[in-house]
C-alpha positions in Angstrom: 0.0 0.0 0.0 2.8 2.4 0.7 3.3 3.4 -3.1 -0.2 3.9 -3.4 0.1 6.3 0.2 2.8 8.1 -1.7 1.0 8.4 -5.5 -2.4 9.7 -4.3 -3.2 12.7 -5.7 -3.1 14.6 -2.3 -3.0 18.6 -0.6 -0.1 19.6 2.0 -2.2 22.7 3.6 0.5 23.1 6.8 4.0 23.5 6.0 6.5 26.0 6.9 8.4 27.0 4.2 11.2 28.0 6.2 10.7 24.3 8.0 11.5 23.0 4.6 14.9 24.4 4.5 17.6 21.7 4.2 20.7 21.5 5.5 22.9 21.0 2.2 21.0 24.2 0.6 21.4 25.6 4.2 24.7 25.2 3.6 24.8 27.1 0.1 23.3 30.0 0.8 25.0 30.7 4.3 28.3 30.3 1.6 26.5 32.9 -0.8 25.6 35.4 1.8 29.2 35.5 3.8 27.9 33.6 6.9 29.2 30.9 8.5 26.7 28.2 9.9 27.4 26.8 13.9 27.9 23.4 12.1 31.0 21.9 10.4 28.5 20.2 7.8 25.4 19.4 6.4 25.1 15.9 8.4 26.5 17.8 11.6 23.4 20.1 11.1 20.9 17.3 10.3 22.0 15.3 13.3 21.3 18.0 15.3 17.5 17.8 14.4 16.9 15.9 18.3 14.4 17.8 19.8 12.9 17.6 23.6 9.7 20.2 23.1 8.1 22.9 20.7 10.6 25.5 21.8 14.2 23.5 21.1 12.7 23.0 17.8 12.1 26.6 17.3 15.8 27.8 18.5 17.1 25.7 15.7 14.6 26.7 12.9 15.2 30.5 14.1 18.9 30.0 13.6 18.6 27.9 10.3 16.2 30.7 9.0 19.0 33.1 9.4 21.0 32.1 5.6 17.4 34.0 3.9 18.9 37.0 3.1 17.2 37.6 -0.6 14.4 37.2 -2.7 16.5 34.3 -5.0 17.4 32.9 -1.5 13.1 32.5 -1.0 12.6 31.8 -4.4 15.4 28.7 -4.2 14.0 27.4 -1.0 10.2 27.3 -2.2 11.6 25.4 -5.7 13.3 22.9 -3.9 10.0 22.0 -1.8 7.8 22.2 -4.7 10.5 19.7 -6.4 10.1 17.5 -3.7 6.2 17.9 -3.3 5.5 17.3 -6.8 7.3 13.4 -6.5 5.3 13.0 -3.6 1.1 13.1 -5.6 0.6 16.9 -4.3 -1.2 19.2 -6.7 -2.1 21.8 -4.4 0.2 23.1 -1.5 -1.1 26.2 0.9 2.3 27.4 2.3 2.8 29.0 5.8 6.1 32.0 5.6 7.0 33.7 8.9 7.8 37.3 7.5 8.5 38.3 10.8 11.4 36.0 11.6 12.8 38.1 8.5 12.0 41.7 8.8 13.3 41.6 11.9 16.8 41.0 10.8 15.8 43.8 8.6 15.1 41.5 5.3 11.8 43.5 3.4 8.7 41.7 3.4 8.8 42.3 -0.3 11.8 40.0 -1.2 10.2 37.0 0.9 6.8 37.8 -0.6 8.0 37.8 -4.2 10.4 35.6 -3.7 8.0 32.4 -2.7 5.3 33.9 -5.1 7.4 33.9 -7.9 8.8 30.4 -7.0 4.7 28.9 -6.4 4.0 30.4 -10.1 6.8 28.6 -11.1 5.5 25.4 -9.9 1.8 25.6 -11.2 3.3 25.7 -14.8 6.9 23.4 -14.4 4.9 20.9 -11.6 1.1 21.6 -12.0 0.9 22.6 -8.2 -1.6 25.1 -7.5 -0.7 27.2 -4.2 -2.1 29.5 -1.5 0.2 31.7 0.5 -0.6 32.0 4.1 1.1 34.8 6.2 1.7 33.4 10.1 1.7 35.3 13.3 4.4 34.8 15.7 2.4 34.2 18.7 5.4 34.9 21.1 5.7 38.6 19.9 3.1 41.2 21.0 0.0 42.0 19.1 1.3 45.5 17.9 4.0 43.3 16.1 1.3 41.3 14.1 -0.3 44.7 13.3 2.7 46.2 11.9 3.2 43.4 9.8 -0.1 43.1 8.4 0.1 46.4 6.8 3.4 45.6 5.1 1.4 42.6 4.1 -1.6 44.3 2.6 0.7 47.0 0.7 1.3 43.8 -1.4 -1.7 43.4 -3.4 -3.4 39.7 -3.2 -0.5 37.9 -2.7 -1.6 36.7 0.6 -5.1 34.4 0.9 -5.0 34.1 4.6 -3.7 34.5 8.1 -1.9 32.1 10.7 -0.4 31.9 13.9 2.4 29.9 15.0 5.8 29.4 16.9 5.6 28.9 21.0 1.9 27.5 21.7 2.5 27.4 25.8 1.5 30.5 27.4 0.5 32.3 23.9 -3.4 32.2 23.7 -5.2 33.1 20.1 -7.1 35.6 22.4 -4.0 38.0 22.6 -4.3 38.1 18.8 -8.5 39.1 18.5 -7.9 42.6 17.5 -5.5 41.8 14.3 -6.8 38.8 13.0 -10.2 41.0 13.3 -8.2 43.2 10.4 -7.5 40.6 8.6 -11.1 39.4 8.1 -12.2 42.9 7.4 -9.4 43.0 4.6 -10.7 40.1 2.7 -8.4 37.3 4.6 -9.3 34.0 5.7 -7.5 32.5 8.8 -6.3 29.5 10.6 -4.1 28.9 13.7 -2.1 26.4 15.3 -4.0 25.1 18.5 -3.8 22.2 20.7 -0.1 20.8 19.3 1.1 21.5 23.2 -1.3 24.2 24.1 -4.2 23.0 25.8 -8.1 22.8 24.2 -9.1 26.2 25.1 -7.0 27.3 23.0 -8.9 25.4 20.1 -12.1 27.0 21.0 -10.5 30.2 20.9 -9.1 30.1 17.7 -12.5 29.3 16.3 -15.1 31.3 18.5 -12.1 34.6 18.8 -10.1 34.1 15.6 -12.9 32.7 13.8 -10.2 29.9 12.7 -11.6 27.9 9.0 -8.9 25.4 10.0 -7.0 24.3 13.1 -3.4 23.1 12.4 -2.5 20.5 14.5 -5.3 20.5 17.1 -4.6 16.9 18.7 -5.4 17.9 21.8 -8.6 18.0 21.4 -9.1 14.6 22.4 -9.4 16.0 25.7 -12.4 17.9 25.2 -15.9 15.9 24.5 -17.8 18.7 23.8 -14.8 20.3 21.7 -14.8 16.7 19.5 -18.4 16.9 19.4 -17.9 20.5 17.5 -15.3 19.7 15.1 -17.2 16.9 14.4 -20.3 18.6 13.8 -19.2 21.4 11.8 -16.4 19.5 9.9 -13.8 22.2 11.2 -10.5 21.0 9.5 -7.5 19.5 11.4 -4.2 19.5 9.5 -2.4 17.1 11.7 1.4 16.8 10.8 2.7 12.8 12.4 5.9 13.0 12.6 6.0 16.5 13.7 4.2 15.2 16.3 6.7 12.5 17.4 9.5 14.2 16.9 8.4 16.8 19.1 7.2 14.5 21.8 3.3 15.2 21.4 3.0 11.7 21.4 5.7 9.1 22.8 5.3 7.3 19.0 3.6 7.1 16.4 1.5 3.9 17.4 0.3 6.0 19.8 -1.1 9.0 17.6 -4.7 9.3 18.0 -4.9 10.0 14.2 -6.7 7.2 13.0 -9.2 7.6 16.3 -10.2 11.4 15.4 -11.0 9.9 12.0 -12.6 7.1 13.1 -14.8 9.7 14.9 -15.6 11.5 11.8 -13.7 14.7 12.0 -11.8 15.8 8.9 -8.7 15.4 9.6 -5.5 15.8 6.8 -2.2 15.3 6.8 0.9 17.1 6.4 4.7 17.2 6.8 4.9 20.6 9.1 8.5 21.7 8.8 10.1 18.2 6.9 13.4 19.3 6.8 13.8 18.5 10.7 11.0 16.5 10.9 12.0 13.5 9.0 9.6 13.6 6.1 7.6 15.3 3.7 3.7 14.5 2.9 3.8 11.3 1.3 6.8 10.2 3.7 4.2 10.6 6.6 1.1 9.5 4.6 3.0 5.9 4.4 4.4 6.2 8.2 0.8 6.6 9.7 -0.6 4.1 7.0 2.1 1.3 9.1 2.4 2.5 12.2 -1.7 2.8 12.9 -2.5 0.3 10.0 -4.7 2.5 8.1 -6.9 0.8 4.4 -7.0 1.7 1.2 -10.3 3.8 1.9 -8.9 5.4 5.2 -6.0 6.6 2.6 -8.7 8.2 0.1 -10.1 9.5 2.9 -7.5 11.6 3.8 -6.2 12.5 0.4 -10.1 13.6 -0.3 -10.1 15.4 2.9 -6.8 17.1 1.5 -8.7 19.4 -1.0 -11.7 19.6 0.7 -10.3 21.4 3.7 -8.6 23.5 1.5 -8.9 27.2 0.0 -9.4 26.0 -2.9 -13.0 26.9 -5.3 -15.6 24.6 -5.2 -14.8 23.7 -8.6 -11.3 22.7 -8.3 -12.1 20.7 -5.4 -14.5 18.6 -7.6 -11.9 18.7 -9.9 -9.3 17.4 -7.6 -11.6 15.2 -5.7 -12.1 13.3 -9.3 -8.6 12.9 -9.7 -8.7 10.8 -6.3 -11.3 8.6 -7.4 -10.0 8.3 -11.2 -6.5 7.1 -9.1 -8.3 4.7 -7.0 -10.4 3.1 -9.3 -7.0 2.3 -11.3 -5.1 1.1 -8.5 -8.2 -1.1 -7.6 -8.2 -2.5 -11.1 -4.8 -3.4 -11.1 -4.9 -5.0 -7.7 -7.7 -7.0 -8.9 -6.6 -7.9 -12.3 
């Protein structure tokens, strides 16, 4: 089953760009731009990808982000994950960037806007991915921070289809970020935001009754809350789940463990995705075929999650049908071969 896993036409709708950043093209551009890397090589720097929580995780994707210096450096890295994506069935990819980990070291929000824009138009006509770019919070910086870079944002033009918040879950609520996700909506923006990854269920409800979230990324944790499942449930509020991100990061001890295949069992729409693959150990495919294994997942539990892919996505209600026809075009010819 695993090359079927891996061929299904399928939708990655949470990755980090910036997660996605190798270490050998790490390695490149830190040459390029005249910086010199805390690691002798690439395998030094993958082998340090051993992570305890959320946060250690972080300190190591906030130094790694550092070799982004230019608009080809953005434009490289979002190539090389489209590259990868396309050999792995997607044909639609909603990308999270963290423009603030950038402007900060005083990069503009123009050269990592363009950059990934130009790379995603790229891949629609070399790969036949369509895209979505999604603009994240930082949720450890202050609210005026989001602000300030949601105007820079906006002076962009349509570039940007929605609004996210990530990095640190613990001690960050999505209620200290009402006000400016409240702009984004009045500017035409959709939003989602990571909950319930190490943050307990409150903040799941928040992001949907406060942020009026169309997705929560991650959201495991919501098998703690009845009522909460009950809801998600019910409304078919999409969770985009990311496995090994999970076990690397100790949300779960392993990955026989993840309550996947129990939150889909109980008829939420749950999706998967790779999260930040370049330290996690795999992209969308890789973990499509570990949870597959590891929590013994059919050949319908598969196209259920590939379907759920597009349908939890931004996408119009006619490329979804489009997309979703591609899924059961793909299954009906694996089946036929299986059977013949």
């Amino acid at each position: 089953m695993s090359d079927f896993a891996r061929r299904i036409p399928k939708a990655e709708l949470h990755v980090h760009i910036e997660g996605t950043l190798e270490p050998e093209l790490m390695f490149e551009l830190a040459q390029r731009n005249g910086l010199t890397l805390p690691y002798l090589s690439a395998q030094a720097a993958r082998e340090a990808h051993t992570f305890q929580n959320l946060q250690a995780f972080l300190d190591l994707y906030y130094a790694g982000c550092s070799v982004l210096r230019t608009e080809g450096d953005f434009f490289e890295l979002t190539r090389a994950y489209l590259a990868r994506a396309a050999g792995q069935g997607v044909r639609h990819a909603e990308v999270f960037f963290d423009p603030q980990t950038h402007t900060v070291r005083g990069v503009p929000m123009e050269a990592v806007v363009h950059g990934i824009q130009r790379a995603l138009q790229e891949g629609e006509a070399r790969f036949g991915i369509s895209s979505r770019l999604i603009l994240c919070f930082l949720r450890h910086l202050p609210e005026q921070a989001a602000d300030q870079t949601l105007d820079q944002a906006l002076a962009l033009g349509n570039a940007i289809t929605a609004v996210g918040l990530d990095s640190s879950e613990a001690g960050n609520p999505p209620s200290r970020f009402q006000r400016v996700f409240e702009r984004a909506a009045d500017a035409g923006l959709l939003a989602v935001a990571h909950a319930g990854e190490e943050g307990p269920p409150e903040y799941i409800w928040e992001a949907l009754d406060l942020l009026h979230a169309r997705r929560i990324d991650h959201g495991v944790r919501c098998a703690r809350d009845e009522r909460l499942m009950e809801r998600l449930a019910d409304e078919q509020v999409p969770l985009t789940i990311c496995p090994l991100s999970n076990v690397k990061l100790r949300v779960f001890a392993s990955l026989e463990q993840h309550n996947l295949r129990w939150l889909l069992e109980r008829g939420l729409l749950v999706t998967v995705n790779s999260d930040d693959p370049a330290y996690f150990g795999g992209y969308v495919a890789d973990n499509f075929e570990a949870v597959e294994e590891a929590l013994g997942l059919d050949q319908d539990q598969v196209v259920t999650l590939a379907k759920n892919s597009f349908l939890a996505s931004f996408l119009t209600p006619d490329e979804k049908a489009r997309q979703l026809q591609e899924v059961d075009r793909f299954n009906a010819q694996a089946s036929s071969k299986t059977t013949s």
